[in-house]
N, CA, C and O atoms as a Tinker XYZ file with bonds, in Angstrom:
   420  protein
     1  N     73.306000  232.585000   -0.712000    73     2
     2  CA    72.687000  232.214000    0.525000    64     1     3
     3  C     73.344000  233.010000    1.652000    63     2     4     5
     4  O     74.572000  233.055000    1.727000    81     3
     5  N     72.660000  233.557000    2.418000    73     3     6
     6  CA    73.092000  233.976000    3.571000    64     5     7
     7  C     73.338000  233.686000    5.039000    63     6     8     9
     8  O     72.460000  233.318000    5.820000    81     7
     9  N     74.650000  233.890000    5.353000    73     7    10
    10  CA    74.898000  233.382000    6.573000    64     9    11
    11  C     74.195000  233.152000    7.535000    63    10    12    13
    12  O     73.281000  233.973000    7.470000    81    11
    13  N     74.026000  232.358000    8.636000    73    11    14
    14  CA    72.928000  232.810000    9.868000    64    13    15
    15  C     74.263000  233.224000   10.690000    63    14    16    17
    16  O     75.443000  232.949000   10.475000    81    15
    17  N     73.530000  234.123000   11.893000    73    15    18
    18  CA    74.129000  234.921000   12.404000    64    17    19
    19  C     74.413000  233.834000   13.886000    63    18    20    21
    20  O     74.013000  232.681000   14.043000    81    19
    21  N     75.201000  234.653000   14.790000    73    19    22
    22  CA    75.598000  233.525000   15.899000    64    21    23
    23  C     74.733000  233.207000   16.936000    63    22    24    25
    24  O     74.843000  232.206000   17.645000    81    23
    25  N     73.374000  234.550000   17.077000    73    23    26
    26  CA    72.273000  234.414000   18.331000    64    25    27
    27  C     71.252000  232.937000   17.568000    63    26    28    29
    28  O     70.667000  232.055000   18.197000    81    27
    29  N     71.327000  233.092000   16.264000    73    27    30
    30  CA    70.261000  232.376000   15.840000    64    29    31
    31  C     71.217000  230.759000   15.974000    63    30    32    33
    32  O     70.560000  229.866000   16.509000    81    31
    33  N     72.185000  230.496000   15.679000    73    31    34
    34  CA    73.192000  229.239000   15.811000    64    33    35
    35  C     72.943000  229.157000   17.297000    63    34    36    37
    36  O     72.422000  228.062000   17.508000    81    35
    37  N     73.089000  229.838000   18.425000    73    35    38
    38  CA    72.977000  229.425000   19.659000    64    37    39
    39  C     71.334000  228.984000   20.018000    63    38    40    41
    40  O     71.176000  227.963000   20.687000    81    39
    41  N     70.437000  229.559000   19.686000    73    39    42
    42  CA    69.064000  229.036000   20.112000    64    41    43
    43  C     68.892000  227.865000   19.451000    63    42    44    45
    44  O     67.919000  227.169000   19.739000    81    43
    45  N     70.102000  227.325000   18.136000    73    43    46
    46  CA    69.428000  226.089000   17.736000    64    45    47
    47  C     70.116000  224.900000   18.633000    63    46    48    49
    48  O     69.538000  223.951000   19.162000    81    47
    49  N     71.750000  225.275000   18.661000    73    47    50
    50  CA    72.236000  224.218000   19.486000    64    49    51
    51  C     71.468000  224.080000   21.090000    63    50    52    53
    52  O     71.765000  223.112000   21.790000    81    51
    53  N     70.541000  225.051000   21.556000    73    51    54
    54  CA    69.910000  224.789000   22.874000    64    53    55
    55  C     68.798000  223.993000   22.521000    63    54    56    57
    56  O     68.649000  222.930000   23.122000    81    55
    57  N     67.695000  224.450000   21.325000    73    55    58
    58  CA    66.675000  223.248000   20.689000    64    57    59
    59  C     67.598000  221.842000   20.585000    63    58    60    61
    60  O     67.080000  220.783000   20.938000    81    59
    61  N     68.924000  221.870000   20.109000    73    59    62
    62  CA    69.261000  220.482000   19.889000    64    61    63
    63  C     69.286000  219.983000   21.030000    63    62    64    65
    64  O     68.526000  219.054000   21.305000    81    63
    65  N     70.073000  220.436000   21.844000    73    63    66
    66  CA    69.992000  219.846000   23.560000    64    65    67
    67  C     68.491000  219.517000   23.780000    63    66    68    69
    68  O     68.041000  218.426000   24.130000    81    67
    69  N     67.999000  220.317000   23.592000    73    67    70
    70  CA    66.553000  219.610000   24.287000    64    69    71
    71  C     65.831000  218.421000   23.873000    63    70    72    73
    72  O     65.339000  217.552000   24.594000    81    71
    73  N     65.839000  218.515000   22.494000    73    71    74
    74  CA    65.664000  217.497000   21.758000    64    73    75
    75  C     66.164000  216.082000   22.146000    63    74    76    77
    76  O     65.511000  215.042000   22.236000    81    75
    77  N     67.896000  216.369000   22.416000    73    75    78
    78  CA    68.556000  215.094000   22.654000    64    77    79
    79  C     67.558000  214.919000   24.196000    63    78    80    81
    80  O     67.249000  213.781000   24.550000    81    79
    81  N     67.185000  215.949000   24.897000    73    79    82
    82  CA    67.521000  215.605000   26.625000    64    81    83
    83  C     65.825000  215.062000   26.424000    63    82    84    85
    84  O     65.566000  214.237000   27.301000    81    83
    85  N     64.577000  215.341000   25.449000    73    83    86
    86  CA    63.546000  213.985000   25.433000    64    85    87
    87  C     64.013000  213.126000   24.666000    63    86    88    89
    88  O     63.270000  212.145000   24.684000    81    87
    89  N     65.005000  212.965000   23.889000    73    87    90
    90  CA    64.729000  211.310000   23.580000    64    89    91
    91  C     65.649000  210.523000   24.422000    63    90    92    93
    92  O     65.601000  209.311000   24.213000    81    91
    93  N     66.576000  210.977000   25.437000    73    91    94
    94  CA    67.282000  210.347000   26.622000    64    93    95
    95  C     65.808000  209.679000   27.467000    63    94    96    97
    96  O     65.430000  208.519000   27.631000    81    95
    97  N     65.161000  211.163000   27.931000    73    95    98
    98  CA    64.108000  210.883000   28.995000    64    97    99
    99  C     63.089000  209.538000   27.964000    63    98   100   101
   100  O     62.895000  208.390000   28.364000    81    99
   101  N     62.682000  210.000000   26.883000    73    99   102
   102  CA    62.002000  208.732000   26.440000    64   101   103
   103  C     62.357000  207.235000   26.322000    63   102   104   105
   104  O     61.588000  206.278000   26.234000    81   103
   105  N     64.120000  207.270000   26.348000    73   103   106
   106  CA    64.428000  206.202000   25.962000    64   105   107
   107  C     64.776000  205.174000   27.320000    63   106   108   109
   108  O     64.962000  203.960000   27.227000    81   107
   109  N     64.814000  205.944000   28.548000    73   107   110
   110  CA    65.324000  205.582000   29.851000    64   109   111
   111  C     63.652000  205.358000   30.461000    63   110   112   113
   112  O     63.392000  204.512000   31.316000    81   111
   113  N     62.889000  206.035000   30.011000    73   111   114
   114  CA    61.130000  205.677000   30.541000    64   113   115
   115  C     61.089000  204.483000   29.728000    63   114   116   117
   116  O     60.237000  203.689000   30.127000    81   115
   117  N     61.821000  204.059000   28.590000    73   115   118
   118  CA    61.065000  202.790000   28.179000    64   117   119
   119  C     61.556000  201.540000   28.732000    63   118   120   121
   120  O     60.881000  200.523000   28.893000    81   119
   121  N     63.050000  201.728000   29.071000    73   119   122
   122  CA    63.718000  200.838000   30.015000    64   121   123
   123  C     62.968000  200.376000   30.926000    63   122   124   125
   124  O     62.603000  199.231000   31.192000    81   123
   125  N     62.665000  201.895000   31.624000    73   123   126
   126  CA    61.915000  201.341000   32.965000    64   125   127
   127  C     60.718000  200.689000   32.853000    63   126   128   129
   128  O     60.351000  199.851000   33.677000    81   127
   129  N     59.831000  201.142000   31.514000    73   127   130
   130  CA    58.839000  200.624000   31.826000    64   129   131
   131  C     59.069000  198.664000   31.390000    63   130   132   133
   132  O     58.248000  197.805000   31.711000    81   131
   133  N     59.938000  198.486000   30.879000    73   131   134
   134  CA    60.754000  197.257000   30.360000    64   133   135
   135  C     60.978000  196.730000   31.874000    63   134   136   137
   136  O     60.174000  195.946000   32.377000    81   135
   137  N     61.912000  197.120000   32.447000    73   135   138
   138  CA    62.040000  196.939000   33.748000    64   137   139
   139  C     60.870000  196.319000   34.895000    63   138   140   141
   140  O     60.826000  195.281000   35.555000    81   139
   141  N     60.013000  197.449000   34.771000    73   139   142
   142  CA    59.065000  196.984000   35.416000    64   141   143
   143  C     57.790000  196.096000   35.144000    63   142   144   145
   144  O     56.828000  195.902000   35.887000    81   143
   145  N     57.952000  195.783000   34.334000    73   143   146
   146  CA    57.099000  195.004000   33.033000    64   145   147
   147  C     57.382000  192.753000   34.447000    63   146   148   149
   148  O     56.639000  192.133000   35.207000    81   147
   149  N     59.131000  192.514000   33.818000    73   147   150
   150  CA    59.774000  192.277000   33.821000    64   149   151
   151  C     60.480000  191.854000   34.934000    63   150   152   153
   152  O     60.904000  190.700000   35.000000    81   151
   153  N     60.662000  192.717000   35.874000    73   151   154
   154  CA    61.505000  193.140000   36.907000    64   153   155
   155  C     60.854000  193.012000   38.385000    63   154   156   157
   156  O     59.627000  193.036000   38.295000    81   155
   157  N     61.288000  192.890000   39.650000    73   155   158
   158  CA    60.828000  193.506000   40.551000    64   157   159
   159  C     60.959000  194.988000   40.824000    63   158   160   161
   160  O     62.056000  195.440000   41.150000    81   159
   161  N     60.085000  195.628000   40.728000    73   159   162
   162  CA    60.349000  197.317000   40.922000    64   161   163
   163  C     60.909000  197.410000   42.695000    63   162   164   165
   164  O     61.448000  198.376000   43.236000    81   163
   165  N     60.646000  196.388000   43.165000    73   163   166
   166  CA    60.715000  196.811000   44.620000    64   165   167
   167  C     62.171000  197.157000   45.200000    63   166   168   169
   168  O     62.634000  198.110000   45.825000    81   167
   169  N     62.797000  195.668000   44.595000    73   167   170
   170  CA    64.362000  195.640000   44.418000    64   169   171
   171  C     64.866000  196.317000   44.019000    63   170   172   173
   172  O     65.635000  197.009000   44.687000    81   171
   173  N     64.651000  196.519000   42.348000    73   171   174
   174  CA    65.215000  197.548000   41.118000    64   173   175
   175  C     64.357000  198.700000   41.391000    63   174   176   177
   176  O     63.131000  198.796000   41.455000    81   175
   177  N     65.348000  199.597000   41.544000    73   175   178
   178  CA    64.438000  201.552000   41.484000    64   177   179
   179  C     64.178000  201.442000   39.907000    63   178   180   181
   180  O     64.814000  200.616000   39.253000    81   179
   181  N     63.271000  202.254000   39.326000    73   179   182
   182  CA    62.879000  202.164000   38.026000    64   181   183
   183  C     63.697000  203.356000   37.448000    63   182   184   185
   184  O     63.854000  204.448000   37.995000    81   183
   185  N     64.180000  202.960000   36.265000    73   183   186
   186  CA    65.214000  203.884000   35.271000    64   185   187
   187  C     64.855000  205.434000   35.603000    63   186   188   189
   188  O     65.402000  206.369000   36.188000    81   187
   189  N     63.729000  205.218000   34.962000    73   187   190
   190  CA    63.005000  206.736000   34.702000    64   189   191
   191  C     63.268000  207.549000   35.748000    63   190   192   193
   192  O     63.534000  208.736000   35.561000    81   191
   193  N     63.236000  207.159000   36.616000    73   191   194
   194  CA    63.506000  207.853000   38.152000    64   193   195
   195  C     64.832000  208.501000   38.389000    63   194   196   197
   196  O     65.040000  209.646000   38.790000    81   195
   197  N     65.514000  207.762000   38.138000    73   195   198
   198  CA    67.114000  207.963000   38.483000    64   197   199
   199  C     67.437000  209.095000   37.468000    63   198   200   201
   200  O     68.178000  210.069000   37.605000    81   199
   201  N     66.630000  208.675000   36.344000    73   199   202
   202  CA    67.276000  209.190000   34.917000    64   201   203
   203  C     67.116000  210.485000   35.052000    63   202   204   205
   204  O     68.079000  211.231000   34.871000    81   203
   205  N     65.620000  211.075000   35.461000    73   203   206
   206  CA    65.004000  212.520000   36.043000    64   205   207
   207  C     66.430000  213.014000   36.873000    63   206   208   209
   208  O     67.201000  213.888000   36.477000    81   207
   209  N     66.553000  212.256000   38.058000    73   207   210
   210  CA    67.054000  212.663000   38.838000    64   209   211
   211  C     68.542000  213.318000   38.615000    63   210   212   213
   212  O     69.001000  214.225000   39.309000    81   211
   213  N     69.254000  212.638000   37.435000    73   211   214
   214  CA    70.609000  212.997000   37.531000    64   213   215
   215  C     70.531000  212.518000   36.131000    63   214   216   217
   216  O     71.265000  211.588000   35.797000    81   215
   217  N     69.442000  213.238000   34.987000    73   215   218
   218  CA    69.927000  214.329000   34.048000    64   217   219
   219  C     71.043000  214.628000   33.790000    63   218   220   221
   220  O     71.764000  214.237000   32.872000    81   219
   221  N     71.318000  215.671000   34.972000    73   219   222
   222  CA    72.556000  216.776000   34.915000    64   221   223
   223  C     73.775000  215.377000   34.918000    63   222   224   225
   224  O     74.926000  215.812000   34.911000    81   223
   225  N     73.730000  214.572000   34.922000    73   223   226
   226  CA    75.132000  213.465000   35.500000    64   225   227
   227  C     74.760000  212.955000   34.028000    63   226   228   229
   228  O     75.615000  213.404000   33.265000    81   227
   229  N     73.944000  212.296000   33.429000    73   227   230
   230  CA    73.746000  211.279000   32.198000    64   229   231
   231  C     73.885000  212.313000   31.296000    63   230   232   233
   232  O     74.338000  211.836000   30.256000    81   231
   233  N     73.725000  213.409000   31.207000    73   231   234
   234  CA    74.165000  214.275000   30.064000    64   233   235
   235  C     75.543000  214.305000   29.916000    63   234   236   237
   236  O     75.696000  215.198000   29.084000    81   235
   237  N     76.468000  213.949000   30.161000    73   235   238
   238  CA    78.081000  214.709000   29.849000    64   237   239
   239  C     78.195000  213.533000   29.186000    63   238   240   241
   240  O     79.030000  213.517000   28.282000    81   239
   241  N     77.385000  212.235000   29.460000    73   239   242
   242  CA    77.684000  210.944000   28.255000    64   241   243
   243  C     77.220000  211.254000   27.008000    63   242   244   245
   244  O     77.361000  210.264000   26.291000    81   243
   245  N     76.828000  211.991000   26.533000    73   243   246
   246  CA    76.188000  212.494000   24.928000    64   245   247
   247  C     76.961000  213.907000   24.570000    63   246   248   249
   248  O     77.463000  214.077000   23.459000    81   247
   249  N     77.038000  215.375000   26.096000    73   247   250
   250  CA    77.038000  216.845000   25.634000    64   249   251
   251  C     78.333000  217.249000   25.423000    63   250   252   253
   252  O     78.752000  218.261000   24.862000    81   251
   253  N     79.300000  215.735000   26.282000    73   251   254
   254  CA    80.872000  216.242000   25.717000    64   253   255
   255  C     81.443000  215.905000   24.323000    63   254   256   257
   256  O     81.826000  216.663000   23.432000    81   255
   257  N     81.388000  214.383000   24.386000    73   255   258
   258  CA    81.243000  214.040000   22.636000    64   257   259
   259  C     80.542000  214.956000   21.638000    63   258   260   261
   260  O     81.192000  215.183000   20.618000    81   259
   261  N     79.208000  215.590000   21.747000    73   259   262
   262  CA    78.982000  216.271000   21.058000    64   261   263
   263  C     79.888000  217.575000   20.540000    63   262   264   265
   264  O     80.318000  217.771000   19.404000    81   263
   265  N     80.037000  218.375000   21.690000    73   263   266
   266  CA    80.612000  219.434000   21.989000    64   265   267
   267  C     81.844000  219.375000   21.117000    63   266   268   269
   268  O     81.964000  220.119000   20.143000    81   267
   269  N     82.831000  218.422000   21.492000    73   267   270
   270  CA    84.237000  218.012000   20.779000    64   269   271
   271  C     83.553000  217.932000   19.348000    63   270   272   273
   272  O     84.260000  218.515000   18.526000    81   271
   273  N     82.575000  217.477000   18.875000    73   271   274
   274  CA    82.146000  216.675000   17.240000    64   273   275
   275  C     81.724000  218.621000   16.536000    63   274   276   277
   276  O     82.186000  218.981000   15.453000    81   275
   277  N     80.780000  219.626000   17.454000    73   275   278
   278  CA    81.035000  220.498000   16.769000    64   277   279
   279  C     81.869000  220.933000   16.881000    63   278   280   281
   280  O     82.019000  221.555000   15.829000    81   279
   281  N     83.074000  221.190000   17.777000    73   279   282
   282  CA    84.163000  222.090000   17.685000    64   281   283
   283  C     84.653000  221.456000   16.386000    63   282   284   285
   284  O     84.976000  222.200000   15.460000    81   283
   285  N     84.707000  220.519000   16.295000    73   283   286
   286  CA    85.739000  219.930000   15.328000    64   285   287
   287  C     85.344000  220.304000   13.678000    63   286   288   289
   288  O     86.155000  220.338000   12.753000    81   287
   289  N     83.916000  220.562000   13.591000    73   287   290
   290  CA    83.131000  221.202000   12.575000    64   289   291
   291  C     83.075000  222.444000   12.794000    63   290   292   293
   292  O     82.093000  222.849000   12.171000    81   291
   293  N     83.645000  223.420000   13.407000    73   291   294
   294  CA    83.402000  224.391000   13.725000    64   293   295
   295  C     82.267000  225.363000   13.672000    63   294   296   297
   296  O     82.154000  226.430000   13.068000    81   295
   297  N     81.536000  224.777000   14.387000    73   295   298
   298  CA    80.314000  225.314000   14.234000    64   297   299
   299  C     79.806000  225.693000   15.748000    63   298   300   301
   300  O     79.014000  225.074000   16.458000    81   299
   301  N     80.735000  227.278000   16.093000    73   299   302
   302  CA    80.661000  228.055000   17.292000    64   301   303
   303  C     79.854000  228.345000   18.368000    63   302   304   305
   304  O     80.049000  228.541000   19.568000    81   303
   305  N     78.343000  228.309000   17.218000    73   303   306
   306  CA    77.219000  229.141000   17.639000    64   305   307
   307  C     77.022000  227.721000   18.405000    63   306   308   309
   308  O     77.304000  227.551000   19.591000    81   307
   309  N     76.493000  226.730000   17.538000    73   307   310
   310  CA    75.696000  225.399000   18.027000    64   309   311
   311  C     76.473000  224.779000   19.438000    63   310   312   313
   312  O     75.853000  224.252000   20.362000    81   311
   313  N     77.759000  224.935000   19.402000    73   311   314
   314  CA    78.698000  224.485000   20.078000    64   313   315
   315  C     77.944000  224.917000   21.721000    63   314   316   317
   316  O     77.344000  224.194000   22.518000    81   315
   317  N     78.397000  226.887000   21.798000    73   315   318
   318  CA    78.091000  227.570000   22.665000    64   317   319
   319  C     76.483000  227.248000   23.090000    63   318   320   321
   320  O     76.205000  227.173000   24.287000    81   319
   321  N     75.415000  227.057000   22.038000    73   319   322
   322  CA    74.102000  227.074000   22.648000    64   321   323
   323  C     73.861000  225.705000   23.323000    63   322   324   325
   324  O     72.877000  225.537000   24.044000    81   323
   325  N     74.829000  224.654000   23.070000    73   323   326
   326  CA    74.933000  223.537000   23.943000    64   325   327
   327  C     75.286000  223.248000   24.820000    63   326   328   329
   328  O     74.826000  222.383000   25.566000    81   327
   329  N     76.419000  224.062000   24.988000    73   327   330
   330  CA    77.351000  224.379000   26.569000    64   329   331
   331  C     76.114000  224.910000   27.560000    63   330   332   333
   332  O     75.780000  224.466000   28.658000    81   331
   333  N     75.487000  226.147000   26.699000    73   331   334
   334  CA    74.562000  226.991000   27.724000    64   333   335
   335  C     73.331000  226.074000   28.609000    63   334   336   337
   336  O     72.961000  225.870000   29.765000    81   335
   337  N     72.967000  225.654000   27.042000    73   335   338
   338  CA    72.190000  224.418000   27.858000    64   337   339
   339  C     72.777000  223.529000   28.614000    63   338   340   341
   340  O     71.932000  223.326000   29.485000    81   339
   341  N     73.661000  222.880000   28.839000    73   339   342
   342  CA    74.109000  221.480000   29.008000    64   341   343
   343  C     74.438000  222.181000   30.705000    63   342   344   345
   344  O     74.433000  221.338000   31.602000    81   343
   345  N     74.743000  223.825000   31.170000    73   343   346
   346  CA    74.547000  224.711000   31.949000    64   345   347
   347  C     73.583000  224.247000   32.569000    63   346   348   349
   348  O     73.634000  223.272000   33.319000    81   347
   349  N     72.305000  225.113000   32.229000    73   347   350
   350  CA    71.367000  225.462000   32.855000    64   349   351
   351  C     70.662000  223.939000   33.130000    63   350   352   353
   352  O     69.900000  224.010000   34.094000    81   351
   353  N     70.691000  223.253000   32.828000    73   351   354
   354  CA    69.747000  221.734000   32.720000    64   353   355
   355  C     70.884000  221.164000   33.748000    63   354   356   357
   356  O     70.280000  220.262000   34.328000    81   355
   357  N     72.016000  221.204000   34.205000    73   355   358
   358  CA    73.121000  220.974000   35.249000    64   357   359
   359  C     72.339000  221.534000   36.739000    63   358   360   361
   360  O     71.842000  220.893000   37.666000    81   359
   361  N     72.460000  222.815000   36.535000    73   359   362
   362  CA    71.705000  223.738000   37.884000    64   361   363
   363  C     70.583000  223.767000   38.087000    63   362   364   365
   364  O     70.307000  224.316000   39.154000    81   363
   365  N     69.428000  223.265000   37.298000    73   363   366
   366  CA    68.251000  223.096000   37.715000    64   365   367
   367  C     67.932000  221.699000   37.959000    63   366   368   369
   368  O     67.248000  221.349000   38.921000    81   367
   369  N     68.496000  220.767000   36.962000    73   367   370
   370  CA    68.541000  219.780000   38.088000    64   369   371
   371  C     69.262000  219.442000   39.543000    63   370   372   373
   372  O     68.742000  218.925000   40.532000    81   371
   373  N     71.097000  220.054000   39.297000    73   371   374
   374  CA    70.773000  219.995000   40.463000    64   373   375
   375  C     69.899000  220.432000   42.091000    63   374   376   377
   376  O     69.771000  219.914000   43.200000    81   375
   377  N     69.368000  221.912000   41.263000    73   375   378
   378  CA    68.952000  222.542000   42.533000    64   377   379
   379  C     67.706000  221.454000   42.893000    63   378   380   381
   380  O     67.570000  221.111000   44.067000    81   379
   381  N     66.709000  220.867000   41.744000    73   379   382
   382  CA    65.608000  220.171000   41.960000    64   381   383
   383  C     66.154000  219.039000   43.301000    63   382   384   385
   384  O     65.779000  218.888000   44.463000    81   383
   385  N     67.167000  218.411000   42.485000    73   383   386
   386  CA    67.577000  217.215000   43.659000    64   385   387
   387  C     67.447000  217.954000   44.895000    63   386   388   389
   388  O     66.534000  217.866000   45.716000    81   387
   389  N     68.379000  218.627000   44.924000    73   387   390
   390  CA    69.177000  219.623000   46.401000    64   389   391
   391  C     67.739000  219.466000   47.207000    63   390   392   393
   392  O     67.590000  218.818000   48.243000    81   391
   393  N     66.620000  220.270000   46.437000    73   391   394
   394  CA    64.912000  220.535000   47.408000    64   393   395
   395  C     64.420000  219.219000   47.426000    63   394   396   397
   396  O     63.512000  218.943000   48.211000    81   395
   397  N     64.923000  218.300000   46.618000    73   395   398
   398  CA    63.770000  216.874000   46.943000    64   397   399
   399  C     64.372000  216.624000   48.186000    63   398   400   401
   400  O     63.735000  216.387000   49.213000    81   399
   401  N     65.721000  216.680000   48.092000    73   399   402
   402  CA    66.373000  215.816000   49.466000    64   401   403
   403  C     66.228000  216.152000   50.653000    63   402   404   405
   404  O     66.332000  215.480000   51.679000    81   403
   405  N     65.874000  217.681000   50.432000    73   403   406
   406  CA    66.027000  218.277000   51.849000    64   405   407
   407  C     64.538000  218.285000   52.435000    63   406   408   409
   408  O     64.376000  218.684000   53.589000    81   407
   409  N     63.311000  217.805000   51.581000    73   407   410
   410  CA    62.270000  217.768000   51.756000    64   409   411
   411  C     62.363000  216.547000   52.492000    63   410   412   413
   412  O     61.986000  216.557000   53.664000    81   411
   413  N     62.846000  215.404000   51.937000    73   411   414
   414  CA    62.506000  214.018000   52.592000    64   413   415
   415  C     63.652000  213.992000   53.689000    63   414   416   417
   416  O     64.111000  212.859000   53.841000    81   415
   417  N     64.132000  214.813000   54.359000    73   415   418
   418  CA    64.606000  214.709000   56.004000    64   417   419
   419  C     64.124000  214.886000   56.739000    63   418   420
   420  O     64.628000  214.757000   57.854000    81   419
């Protein structure tokens, strides 16, 4: 059997990130919709909302544990294509926030 190489290990650990980052978003939309089912929405902001919003913040509860679980398996590629992601999904959410906020002043 032949090795996979390290570009192909990095595009999977970024599919894994993504993967994890809809079943976060699915699992925080079901809250909310639990929430609001349930709940006063008026009082309570609805999950889903927040969850969009700060992504980049609820990810380091899953992308650091992970991160440590492949280093520890050493498995470089997956490691790095998670960092990259766990990156770019950081800066685009935050930039998204940055323009919502500065829109609603």
């Amino acid at each position: 059997m032949r090795p996979r190489n390290e570009g192909s290990q990095i595009v999977l650990g970024f599919l894994l990130l993504l993967v994890i980052h809809i079943a976060v978003i699915a699992i925080l939309a079901l809250i909310a919709y639990i929430v609001g089912i349930f709940g006063d929405v008026y009082v309570f902001p609805p999950i889903g909302v927040i969850a969009l919003f700060y992504l980049g913040l609820f990810q380091i509860l899953y992308v650091i544990p992970l991160v440590f679980w492949l280093k520890r398996q050493q498995r470089w590629g997956l490691m790095k294509g998670v960092i990259i992601g766990a990156v770019i999904t950081a800066l685009l959410n935050g930039g998204c926030f940055l323009w919502w906020f500065s829109a609603r002043l």
